[in-house]
C-alpha positions as CSV (number, residue, x, y, z in Angstrom):
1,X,38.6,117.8,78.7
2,X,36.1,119.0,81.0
3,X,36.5,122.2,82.9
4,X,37.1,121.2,86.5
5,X,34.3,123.0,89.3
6,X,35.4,125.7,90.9
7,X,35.3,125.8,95.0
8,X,32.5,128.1,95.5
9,X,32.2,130.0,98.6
10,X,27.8,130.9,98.6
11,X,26.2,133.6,101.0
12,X,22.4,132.5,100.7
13,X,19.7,135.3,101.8
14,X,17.0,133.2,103.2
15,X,16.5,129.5,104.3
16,X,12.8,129.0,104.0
17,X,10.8,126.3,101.6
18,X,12.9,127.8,98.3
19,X,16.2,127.9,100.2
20,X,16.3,125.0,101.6
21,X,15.5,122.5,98.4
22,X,18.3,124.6,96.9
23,X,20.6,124.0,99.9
24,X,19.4,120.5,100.2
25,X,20.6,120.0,96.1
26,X,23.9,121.4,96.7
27,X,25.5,119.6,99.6
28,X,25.3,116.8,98.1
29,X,27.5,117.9,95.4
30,X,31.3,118.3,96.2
31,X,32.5,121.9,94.6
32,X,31.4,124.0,97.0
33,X,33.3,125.3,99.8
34,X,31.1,127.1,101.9
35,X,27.9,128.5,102.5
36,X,27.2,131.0,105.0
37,X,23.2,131.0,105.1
38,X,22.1,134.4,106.8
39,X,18.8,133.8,108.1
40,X,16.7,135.9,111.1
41,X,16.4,132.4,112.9
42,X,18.9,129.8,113.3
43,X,16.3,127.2,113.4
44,X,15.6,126.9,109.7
45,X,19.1,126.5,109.2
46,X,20.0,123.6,111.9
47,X,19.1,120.8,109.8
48,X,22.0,121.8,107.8
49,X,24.4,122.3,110.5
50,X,25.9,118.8,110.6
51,X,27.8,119.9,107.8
52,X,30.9,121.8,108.0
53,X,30.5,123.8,105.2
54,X,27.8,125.6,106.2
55,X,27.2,128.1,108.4
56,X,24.7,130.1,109.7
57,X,24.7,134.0,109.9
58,X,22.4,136.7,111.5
59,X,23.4,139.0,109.5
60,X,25.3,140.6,106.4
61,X,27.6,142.3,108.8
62,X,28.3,139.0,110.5
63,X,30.3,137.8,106.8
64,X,33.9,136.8,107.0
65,X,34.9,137.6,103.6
66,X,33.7,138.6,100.5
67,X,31.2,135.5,99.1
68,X,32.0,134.1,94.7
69,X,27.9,134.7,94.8
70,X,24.9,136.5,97.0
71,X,21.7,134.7,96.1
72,X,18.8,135.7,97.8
73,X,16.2,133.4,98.2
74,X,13.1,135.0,100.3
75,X,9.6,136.1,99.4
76,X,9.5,138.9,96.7
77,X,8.0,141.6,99.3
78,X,11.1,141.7,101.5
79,X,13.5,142.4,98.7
80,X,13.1,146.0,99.0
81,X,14.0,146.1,102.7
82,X,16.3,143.3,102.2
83,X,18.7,144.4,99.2
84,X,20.2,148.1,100.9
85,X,22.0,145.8,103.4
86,X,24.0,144.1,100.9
87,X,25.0,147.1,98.8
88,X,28.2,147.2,99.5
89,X,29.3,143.9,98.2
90,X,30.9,143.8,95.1
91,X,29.9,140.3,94.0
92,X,27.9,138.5,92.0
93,X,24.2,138.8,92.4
94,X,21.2,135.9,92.0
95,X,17.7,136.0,93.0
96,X,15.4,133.0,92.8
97,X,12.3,135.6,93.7
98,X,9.1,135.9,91.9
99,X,8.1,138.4,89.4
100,X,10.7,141.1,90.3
101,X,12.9,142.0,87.2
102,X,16.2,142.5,86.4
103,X,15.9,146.6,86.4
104,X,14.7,146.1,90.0
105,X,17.7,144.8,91.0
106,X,20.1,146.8,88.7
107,X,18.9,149.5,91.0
108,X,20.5,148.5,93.8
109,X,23.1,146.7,92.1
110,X,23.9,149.0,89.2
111,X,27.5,147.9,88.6
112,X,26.8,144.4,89.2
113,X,26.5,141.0,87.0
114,X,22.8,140.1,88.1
115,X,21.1,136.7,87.2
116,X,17.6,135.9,87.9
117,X,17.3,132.3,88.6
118,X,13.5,130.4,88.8
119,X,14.4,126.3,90.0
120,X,11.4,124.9,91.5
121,X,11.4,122.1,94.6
122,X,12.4,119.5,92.9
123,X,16.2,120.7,92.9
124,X,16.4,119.6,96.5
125,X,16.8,115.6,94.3
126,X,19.1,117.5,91.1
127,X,15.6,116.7,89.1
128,X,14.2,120.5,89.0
129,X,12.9,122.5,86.4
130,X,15.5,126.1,86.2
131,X,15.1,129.2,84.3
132,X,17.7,131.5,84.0
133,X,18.4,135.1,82.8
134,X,21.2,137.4,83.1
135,X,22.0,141.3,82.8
136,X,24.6,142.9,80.3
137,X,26.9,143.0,83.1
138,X,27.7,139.2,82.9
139,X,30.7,137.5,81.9
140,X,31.5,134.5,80.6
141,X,33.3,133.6,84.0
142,X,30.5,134.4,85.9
143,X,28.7,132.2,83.6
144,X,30.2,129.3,84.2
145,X,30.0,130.1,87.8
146,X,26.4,130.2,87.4
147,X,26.2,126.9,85.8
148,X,28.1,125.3,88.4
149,X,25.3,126.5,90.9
150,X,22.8,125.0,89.0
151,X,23.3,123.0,86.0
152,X,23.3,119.6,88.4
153,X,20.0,120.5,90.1
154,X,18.1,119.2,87.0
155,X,17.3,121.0,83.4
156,X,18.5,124.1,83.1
157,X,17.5,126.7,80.7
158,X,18.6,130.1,80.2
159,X,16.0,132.1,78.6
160,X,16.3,135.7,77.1
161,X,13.7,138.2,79.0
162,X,12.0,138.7,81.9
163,X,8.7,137.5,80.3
164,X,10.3,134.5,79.8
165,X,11.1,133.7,83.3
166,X,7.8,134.5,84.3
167,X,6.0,132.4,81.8
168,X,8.7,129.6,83.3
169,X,7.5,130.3,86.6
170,X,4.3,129.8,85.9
171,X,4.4,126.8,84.1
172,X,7.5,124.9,86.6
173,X,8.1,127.3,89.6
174,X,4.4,126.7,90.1
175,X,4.2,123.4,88.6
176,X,4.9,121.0,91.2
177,X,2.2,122.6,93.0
178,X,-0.2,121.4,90.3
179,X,1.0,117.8,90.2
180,X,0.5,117.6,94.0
181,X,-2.5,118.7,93.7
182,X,-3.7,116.1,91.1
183,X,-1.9,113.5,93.3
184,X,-4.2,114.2,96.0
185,X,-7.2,114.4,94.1
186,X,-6.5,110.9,92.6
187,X,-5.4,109.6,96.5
188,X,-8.7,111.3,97.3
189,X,-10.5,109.2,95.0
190,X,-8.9,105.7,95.9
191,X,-10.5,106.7,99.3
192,X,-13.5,107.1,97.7
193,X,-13.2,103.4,96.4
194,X,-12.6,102.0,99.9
195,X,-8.6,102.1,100.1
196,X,-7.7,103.0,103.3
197,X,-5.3,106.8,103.4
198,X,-1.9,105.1,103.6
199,X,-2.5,102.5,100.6
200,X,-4.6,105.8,98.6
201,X,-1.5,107.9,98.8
202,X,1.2,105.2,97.9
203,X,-1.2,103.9,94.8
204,X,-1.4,107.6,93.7
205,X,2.5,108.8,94.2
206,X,3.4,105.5,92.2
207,X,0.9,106.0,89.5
208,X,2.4,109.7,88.8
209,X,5.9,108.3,89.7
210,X,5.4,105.5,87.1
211,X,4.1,107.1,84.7
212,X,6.5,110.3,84.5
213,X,9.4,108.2,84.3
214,X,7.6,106.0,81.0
215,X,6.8,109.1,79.5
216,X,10.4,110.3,80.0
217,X,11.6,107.5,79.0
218,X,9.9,106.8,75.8
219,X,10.3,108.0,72.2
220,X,6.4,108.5,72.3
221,X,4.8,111.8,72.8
222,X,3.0,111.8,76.2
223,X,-0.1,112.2,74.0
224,X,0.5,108.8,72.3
225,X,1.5,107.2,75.7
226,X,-2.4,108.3,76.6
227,X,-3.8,106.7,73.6
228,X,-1.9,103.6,73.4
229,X,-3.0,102.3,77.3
230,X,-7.1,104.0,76.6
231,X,-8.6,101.4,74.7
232,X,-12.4,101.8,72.7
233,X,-15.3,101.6,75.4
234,X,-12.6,100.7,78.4
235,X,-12.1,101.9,81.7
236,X,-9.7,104.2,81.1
237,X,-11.6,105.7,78.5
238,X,-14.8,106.3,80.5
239,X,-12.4,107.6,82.9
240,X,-10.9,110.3,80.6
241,X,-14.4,111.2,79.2
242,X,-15.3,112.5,82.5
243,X,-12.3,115.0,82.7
244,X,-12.9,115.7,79.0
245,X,-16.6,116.8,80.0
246,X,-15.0,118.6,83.0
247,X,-12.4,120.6,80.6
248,X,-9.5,119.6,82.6
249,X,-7.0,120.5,79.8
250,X,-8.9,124.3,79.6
251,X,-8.7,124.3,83.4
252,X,-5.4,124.0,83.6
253,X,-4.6,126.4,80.5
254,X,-6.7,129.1,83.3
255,X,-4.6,128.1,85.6
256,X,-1.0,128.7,84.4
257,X,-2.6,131.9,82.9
258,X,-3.4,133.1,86.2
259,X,0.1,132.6,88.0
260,X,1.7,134.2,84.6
261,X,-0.6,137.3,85.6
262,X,0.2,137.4,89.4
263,X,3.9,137.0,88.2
264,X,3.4,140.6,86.3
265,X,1.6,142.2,89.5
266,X,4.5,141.1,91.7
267,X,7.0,143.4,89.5
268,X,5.1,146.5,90.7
C-alpha cells in the first residue's frame, strides 16, 4: 500500500526565478498545507496569493508556528546574512543554492538534518532535473518528507557528496540554460532563411520539443536517433558537418566544465 503524503506546512526563504518554479510545481499538488513565503517584497509573491495556502511573510519573526521544513531558495551570496536569522528554529533545513556545501550550513545549523537540494526550472511543470544530498543528521522520516517535496517535480536523484551536486548543477541546474540557448540560435537561423520571428521561434521550440520527447520515448540511444534521420550526402548531414567542424560537442564539454569550476569558487 502506498504511504499516504503528509500535510506539509513549508516556510520558503526567497521567491525569485528558483523559488518561484518550485512554488509554481507545488501548488499544483494537493499534500501541502501551507506555505508561508518570507520574501523582502510582497510583489514577487502576489502571483501566488490567490491561493489560500500560501502566504506571504516579511520576515522570520513574522512566522506563526514552527514550519515541517525551512528551504531557502536565494542567491548563494546572501546566505551568510540570511541564515543567523533562522537559527533558532529547530526544523528541518533545505537549500536549493549554488556551490555552498553542507559544512557551510552545519555551521549554522549544527544540530540539524540539512539537505542540499539542486532542481532546475523545469520543476515549475513536475518535468525537472533534482539532485539531492543529505547530512548524518537525517532520518528516515525526514526522508520521506524530503521526497514528498520533491520526488513529483520530475527525476529525482540523491547523490552521495557535495561534488556530486555540483557536477549536477552543472550539467541540469545549468542545463536548461544551454537548451535555450540552442533554441534561439536555431530560431535565429530560421530568421536567417526568411521566416518571420513568431513562425522562427514556434518551428524551433517544436523541433527541440519534438524531438526530446522521441528521444525519451524510444529504446534508441539519442546517438542512434541522430544517425537514423542523417542520411549519406543529405541535408541533415551537411548540416551536422558544419557543427562537427565547429566542435560543438568539445564546446559544450568547455562549457559544463566551466560552471562545475564556478560551482567550487562559490563554496569559498
Amino acid at each position: 500500500m502506498e504511504r499516504p503524503k503528509a500535510r506539509l506546512k513549508i516556510a520558503l526563504v526567497g521567491c525569485g526565478a528558483m523559488g518561484s518554479a518550485l512554488l509554481k510545481g507545488w501548488l499544483s499538488l494537493d499534500h501541502f498545507e501551507t506555505f508561508w513565503v518570507i520574501a523582502p517584497h510582497k510583489e514577487s509573491v502576489d502571483p501566488f496569493l490567490e491561493d489560500p495556502r500560501v502566504h506571504w511573510l516579511a520576515s522570520p519573526q513574522d512566522l506563526p508556528q514552527t514550519p515541517d521544513a525551512l528551504i531557502f531558495a536565494v542567491k548563494p551570496f546572501l546566505l551568510e546574512a540570511i541564515l543567523p536569522l533562522y537559527q533558532s528554529l529547530k526544523t528541518l533545513i533545505i537549500s536549493v543554492a549554488a556551490g555552498k556545501p553542507l559544512s557551510f550550513y552545519e555551521t549554522y545549523f549544527p544540530e540539524s538534518s540539512i539537505i542540499r537540494v539542486m532542481p532546475n526550472l523545469s520543476v515549475s511543470l513536475h518535468q525537472g532535473v533534482l539532485g539531492l544530498l543529505a547530512n548524518k543528521q537525517m532520518t528516515s522520516s525526514q526522508k520521506a518528507k524530503v521526497d514528498d517535496c520533491f520526488q513529483n517535480l520530475g527525476f529525482s536523484l540523491w547523490v552521495n557528496s557535495d561534488e556530486d551536486i555540483d557536477k549536477l548543477t552543472a550539467i541540469s541546474g545549468s542545463g536548461p540554460a544551454y537548451v535555450f540557448y540552442l533554441i534561439e540560435s536555431l530560431a535565429e537561423a530560421a530568421e536567417v532563411l526568411g521566416f518571420e520571428e513568431k513562425t522562427a521561434t514556434s518551428l524551433a521550440l517544436q523541433t527541440f520539443l519534438g524531438a526530446s520527447l522521441t528521444a525519451q520515448a524510444s529504446e534508441f540511444s539519442p546517438t542512434i536517433l541522430r544517425q537514423h534521420v542523417t542520411s549519406a550526402k543529405g541535408t541533415t548531414a551537411a548540416a551536422l558537418e558544419v557543427l562537427e567542424e565547429g566542435q560543438l560537442k568539445n564546446l559544450m564539454a568547455a562549457a559544463v566544465v566551466a560552471a562545475f569550476e564556478r560551482t567550487k569558487e562559490l563554496r569559498e
